[in-house]
N, C-alpha and C positions, 0 to 999 in steps of 0.2 A: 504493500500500500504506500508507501515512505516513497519507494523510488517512484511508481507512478505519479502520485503526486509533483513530486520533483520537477519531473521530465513533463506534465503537462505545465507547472508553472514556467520551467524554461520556454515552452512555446508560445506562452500568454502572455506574457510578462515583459519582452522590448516591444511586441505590439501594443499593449495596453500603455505602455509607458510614450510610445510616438503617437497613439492617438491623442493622449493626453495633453503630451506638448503641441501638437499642430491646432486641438480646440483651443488651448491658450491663447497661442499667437494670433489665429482664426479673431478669435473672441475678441482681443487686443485691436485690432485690427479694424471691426463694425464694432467697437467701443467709439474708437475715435472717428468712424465713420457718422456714428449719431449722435456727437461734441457737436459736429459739423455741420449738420441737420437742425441737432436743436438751435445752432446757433442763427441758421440763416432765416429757421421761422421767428426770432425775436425780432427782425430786421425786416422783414418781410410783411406785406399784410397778409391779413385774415384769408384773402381770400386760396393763397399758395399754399396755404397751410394742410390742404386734403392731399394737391399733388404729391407735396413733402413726404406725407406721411404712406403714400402707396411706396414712394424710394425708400423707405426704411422696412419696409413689407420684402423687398426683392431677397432672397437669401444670393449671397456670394459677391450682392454688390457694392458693399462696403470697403472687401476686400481690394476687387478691380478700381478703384475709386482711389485709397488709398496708393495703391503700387503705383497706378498711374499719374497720381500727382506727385508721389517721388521721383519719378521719371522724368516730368515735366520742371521739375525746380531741379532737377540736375542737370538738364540742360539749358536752363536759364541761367543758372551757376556759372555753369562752366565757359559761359562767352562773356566778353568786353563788357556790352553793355551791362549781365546781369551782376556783372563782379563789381561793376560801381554801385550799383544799386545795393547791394548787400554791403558791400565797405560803408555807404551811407546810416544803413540799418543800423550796422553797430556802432556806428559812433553815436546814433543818437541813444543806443542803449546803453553804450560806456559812460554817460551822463547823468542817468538816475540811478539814484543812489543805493540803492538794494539789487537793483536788478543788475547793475555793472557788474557787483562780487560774484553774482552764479551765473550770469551768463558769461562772463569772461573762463572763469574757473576751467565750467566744461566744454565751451570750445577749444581751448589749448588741450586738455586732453582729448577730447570729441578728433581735432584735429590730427595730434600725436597717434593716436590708435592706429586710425582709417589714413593718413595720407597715405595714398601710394609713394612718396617720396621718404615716409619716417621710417625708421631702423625699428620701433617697438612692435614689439611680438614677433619679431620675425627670427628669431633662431634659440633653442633649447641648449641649456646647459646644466653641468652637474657639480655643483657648489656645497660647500661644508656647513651644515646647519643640522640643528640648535648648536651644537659643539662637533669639536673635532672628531672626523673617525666617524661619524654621520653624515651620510649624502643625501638628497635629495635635488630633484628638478626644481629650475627656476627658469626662467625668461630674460632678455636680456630688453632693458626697456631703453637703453644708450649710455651717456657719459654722466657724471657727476657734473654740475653746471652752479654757476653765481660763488656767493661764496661759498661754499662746500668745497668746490673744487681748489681753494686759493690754500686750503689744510690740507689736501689728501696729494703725495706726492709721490710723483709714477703715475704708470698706465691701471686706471681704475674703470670699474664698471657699475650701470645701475641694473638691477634685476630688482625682477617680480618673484617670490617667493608664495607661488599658492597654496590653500589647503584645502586639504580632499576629506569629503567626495562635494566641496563647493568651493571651485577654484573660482569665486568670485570674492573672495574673502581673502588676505592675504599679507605679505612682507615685504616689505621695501628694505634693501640691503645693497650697501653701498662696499664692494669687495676689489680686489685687486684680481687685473687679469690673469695673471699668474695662477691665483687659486679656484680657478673654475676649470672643470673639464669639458671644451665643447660635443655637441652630442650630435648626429649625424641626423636624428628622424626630424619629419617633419616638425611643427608646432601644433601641428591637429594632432599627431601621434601621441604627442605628449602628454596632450591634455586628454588626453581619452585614456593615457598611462595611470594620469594622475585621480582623474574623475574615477578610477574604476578600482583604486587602491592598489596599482599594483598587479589586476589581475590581467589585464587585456596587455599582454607585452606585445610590442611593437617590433616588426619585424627585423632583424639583422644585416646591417649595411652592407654592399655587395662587396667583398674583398676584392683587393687590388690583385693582379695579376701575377701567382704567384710567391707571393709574400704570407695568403694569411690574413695577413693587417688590412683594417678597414682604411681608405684612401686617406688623405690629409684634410682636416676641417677645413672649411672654405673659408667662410665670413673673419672670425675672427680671429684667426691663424694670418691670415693675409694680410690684417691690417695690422696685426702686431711685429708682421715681416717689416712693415714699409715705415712700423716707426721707431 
């Protein structure tokens, strides 16, 4: 009975867990689609207020609605015109006085994340924590900067130290390059290493030709060549 049990939960159990996250999202998603709604019947008269309310009737459409006005402001983003227009925006938001502190906040990181241009999250390492003689994964989020950087002397790093099984929770650790080992897998790998405690190990980097040894770290081997 024990092991069927088991063996039917193993089969229930990531689907029940992906339906659960996509109704989230799903849900998240025609949350803000009828924010949007309710907001335009305030603004609106009486008498749009029935159409309004069959668009909020539609299942799926809130969804399509949403993606597509992401779509739409990322390409309004990304050209001349729209990048004055939003530099505008925030200067007038860098002006009042509570909203400058959180909107500034999380667009430096909002930015830091997602640029395609930033260095954070983009490669897995293996660092000494809580104390020596203990490894675990961390993320390398870039350099130490302002004054931090004017104490710390040598090639230093910043890393994300998360904890499982909610790597959204986490450590900020300012270490020296030297004492990290870089790690070949992805950063989805990792985090699915880390989410899973450990049990979902990530597959084994291709050995080099020969040798055995998995290739040379790219990222941060190379730059620690050139400095």
């Amino acid at each position: 009975m024990k092991k069927y049990l088991i063996a039917g939960l193993l089969v229930w159990l990531p689907l029940a867990v992906t339906i659960w996250v996509l109704r989230a999202a799903l849900g998240t998603l025609d949350g803000v689609f009828g924010w949007l709604l309710s907001g335009s019947q305030a603004v609106l008269p009486e008498g749009a207020h029935g159409s309004i309310e069959l668009l909020r009737q539609i299942p799926g459409l809130g969804v399509i609605a949403v993606v597509l006005g992401l779509l739409l402001t990322g390409v309004f983003a990304t050209n001349i015109f729209g990048q004055w227009w939003l530099n505008q925006g925030g200067r007038v938001l860098a002006k009042i006085p509570i909203v400058k502190s959180i909107y500034s906040s999380v667009k430096q990181v909002s930015d830091t994340l997602f640029s395609s241009s930033g260095n954070a999250f983009r490669e897995a390492v293996l660092v000494q924590y809580p104390r020596a003689g203990s490894w675990t994964i961390a993320f390398v989020t870039g350099k130490p900067g302002g004054e931090t950087a004017l104490h710390l002397q040598g090639d230093w790093l910043s890393l994300y130290v998360p904890t499982t099984p909610n790597p959204t929770s986490g450590f900020f650790l300012m270490v020296p390059r030297a004492d990290v080992i870089v790690l070949h897998m992805s950063v989805d790998e990792a985090l699915k290493y880390v989410i899973s405690m450990g049990v979902v190990a990530p597959p084994m980097p291709p050995a080099s030709s020969g040798s055995g040894v998995p290739p040379a770290a790219p990222a941060l081997h190379d730059e620690a060549t050139r400095n």
